[in-house]
C-alpha positions in Angstrom: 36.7 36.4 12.8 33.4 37.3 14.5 31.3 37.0 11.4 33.0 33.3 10.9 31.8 32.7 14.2 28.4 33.8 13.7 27.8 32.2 10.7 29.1 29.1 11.9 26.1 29.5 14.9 24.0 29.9 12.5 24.9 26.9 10.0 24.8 24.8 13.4 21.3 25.9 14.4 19.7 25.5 10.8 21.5 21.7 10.6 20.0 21.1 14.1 16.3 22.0 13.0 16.6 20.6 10.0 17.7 17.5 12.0 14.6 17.6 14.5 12.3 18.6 11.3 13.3 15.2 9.3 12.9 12.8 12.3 9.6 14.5 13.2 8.6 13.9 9.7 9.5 10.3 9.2 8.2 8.5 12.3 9.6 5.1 10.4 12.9 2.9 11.3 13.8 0.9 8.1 15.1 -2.3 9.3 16.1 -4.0 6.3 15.1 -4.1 2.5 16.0 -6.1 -0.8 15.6 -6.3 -4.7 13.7 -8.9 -5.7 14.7 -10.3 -8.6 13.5 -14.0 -10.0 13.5 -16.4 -12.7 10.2 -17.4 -14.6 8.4 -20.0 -12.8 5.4 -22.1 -14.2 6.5 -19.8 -17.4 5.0 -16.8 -15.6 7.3 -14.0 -15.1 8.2 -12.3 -11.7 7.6 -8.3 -11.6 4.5 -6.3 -11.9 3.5 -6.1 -7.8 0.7 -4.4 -6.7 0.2 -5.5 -3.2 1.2 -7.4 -0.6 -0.2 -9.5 2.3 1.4 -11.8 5.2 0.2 -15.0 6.9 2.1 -14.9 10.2 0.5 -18.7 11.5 2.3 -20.5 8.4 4.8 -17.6 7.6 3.6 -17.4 4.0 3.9 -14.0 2.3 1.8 -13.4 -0.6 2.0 -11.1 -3.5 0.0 -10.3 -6.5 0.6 -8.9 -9.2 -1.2 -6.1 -11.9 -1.1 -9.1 -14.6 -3.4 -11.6 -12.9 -0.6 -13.7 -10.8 -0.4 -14.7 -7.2 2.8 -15.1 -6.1 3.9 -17.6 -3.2 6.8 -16.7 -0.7 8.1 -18.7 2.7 9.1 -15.7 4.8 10.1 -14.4 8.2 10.8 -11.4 9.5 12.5 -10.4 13.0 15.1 -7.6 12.9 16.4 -8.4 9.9 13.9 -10.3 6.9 15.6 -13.7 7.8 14.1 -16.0 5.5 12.3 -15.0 1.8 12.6 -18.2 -0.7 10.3 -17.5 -3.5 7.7 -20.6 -3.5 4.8 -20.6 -6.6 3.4 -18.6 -9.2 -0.1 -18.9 -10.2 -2.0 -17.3 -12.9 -6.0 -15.9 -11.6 -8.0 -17.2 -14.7 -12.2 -17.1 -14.5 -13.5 -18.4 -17.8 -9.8 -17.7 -19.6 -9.6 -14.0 -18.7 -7.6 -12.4 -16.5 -8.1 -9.0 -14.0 -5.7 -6.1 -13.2 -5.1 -7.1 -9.7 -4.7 -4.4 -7.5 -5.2 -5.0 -4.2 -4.7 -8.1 -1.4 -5.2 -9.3 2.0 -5.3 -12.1 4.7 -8.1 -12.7 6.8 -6.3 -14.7 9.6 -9.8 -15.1 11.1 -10.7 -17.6 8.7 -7.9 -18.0 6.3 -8.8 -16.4 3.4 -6.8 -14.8 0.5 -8.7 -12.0 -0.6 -8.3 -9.8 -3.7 -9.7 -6.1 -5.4 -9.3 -5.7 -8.8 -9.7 -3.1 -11.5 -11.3 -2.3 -14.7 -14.3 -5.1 -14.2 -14.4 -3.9 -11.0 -14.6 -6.4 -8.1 -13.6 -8.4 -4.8 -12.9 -12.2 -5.0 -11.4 -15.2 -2.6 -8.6 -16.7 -4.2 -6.7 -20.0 -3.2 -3.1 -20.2 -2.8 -2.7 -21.9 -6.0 -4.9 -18.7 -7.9 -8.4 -20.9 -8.1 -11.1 -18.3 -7.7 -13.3 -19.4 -4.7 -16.0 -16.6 -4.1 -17.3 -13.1 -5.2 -17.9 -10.8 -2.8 -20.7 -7.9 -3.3 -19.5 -4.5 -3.4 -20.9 -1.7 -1.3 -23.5 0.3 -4.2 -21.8 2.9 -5.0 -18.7 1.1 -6.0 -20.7 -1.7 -8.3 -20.3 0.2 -11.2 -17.3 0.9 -12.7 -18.8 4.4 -14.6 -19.2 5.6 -11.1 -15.1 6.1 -11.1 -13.0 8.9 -12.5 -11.5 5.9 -15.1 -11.6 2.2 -15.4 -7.9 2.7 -14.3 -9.0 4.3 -11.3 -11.2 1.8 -9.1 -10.4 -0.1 -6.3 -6.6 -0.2 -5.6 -6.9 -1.2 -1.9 -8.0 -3.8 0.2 -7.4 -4.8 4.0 -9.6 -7.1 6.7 -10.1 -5.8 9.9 -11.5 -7.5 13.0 -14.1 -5.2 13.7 -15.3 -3.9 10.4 -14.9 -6.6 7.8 -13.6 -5.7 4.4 -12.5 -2.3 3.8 -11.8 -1.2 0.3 -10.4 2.2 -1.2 -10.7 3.5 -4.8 -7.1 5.2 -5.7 -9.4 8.5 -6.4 -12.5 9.5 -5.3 -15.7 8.3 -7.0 -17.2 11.4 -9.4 -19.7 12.4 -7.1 -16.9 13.7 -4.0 -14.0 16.4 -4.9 -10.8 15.1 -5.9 -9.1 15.5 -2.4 -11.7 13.7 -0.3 -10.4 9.8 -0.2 -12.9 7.5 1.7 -12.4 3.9 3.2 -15.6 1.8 3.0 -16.4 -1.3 4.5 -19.2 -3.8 3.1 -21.6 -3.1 6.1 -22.2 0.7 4.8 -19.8 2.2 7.3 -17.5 5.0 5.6 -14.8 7.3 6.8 -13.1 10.3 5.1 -9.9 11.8 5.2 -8.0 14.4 2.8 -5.5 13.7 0.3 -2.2 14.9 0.7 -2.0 18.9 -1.2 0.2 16.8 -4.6 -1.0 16.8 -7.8 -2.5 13.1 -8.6 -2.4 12.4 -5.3 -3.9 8.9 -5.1 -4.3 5.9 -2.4 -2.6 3.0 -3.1 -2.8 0.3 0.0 -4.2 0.3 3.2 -3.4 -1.9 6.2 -4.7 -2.3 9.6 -2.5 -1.3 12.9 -2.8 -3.0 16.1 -4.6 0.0 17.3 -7.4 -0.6 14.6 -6.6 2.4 13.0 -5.3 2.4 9.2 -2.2 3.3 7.6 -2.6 4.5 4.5 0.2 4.5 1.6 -0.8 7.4 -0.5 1.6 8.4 -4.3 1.4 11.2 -6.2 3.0 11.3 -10.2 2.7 13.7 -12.8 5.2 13.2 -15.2 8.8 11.6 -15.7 10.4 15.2 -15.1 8.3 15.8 -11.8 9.2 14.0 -8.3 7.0 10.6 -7.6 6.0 11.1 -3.8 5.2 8.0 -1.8 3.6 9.2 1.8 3.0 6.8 4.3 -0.1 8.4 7.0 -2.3 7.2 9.4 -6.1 7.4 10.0 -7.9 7.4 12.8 -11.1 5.6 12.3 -12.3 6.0 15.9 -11.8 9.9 15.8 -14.3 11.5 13.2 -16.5 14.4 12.9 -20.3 14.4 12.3 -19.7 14.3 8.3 -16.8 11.1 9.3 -13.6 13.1 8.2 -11.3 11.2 10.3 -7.9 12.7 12.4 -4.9 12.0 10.1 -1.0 11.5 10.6 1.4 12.4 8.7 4.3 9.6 9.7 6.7 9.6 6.4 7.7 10.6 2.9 9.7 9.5 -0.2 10.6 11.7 -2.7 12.4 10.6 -6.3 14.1 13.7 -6.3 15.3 13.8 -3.6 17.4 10.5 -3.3 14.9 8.2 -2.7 14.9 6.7 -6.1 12.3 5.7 -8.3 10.0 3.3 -6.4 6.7 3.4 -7.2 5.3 1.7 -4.1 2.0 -0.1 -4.1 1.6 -2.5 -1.4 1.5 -2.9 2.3 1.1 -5.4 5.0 1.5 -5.5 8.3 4.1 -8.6 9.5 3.9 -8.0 13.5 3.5 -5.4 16.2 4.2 -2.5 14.5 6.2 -3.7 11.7 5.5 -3.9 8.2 6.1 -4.6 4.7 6.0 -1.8 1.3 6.8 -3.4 -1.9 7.1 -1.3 -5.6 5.6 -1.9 -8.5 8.3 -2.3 -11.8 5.5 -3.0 -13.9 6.7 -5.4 -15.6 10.1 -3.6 -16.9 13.0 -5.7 -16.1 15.3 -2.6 -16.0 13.4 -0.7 -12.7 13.4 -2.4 -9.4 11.2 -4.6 -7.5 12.2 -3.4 -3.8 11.0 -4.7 -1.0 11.1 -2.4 2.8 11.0 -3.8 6.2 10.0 -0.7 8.7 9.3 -0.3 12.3 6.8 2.4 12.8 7.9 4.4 15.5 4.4 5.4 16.7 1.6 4.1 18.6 
């Protein structure tokens, strides 16, 4: 009877810090989410999402995809996502070619759609109906695209801030730094370094701005259909670096494929209002996996 009690005790205390252990670790509320699922439109089929970004002034959400497409939503967001009707699709042609569009953002300053894209490597304005309006010049180190570990490996990430402009991300490190130090870098020369999380193939995949100023920083790591993907959410601190600008980071939440999370290979972010935001998977392009879409609260400041 006495051992029964015992290890009853002891079953309580390990589900009570396992309890305290998992909300430390995921400092996010998940409010509401959804598949998103469309018919073609303009002929252009729905899928294939790399990021995300939100115009809160006209409530216009706006998505791009890896296959040269911006997509068009009317959306708003309180508690619940309480409107999301699926506007336009437009195809991002210069000259007949397309780009592997990785990354997106809204400056609200002067209402601009602004994109990143791979293998040509580059930044660009695009209107809301995909018309290219202006090249941006990259920092030098990120002109060329022999300077990153692959042509599949260049800029993934993009996000405007008020005080520092554009700041871009590469999903790995350039050649030149080791393969766990990631750095943000904004057009005005300004960098800032954190580590990768300790995962194989560990790679950034969207940064947003906080109402702090500070990042947060959407970080996956896959190796292989019969290993776990791992999505990590984290935050850095750009206004608490050392002398060679590693910044403070956060650890704020995980997802792990193995672990009940499914298979979501999640690519974009956006912030929708005071500390609430937006992660959206990529399915590239394979009607069978899932477009889903998050609406989280972060529960820190």
């Amino acid at each position: 009877m006495k051992k029964n009690i015992l290890t009853l005790i002891i079953i309580v205390i390990v589900s009570i810090i396992i309890f305290i252990k998992t909300n430390r670790e995921h400092k996010i509320t998940i409010l509401d989410e959804s598949f998103l699922s469309y018919s073609d439109k303009n002929g252009i089929k729905f899928g294939g999402i790399s990021d995300i970004a939100y115009d809160k002034e006209k409530h216009k959400l706006y998505l791009i995809g890896d296959r040269s497409v911006l997509f068009t939503f009317e959306a708003n967001f309180d508690k619940k996502i309480e409107k999301l009707n699926y506007l336009s699709a437009h195809k991002i042609l210069h000259n007949g070619d397309s780009y592997d569009c990785e990354g997106l953002t809204f400056n609200s300053k002067n209402n601009k759609i602004l994109v990143a894209h791979e293998w040509e490597v580059g930044v660009f304005e695009v209107s809301p109906k995909g018309q290219i309006k202006e090249n941006y010049i990259l920092p030098k180190k990120l002109q060329k695209t022999e300077n990153y570990r692959s042509r599949n490996k260049t800029l993934e990430s993009i996000a405007y801030h008020e005080k520092y402009g554009l700041l871009v991300a590469s999903e790995y490190p350039i050649k030149k730094d080791k393969i766990e130090k990631q750095t943000i870098y904004s057009f005005s020369g300004e960098e800032w370094h954190f580590k990768a999380e300790n995962y194989p193939n560990c790679g950034v995949t969207s940064i947003e701005v906080m109402d702090d100023g500070n990042l947060l920083v959407l970080e996956r790591s896959y190796y292989g259909l019969m290993k776990p993907m791992r999505i990590i959410l984290k935050k850095i601190y750009l206004d608490s670096c050392d002398k060679e600008h590693y910044c403070k980071s956060e650890y704020i939440a995980s997802f792990n494929s193995f672990k009940g999370d499914g298979f979501n290979n999640f690519e974009g972010l956006t912030r929708v209002s005071k500390n609430s935001y937006l992660m959206i998977s990529d399915n590239n392009g394979y009607k069978l996996l899932p477009t889903k879409l998050i609406y989280f609260h972060l529960d820190i400041y």
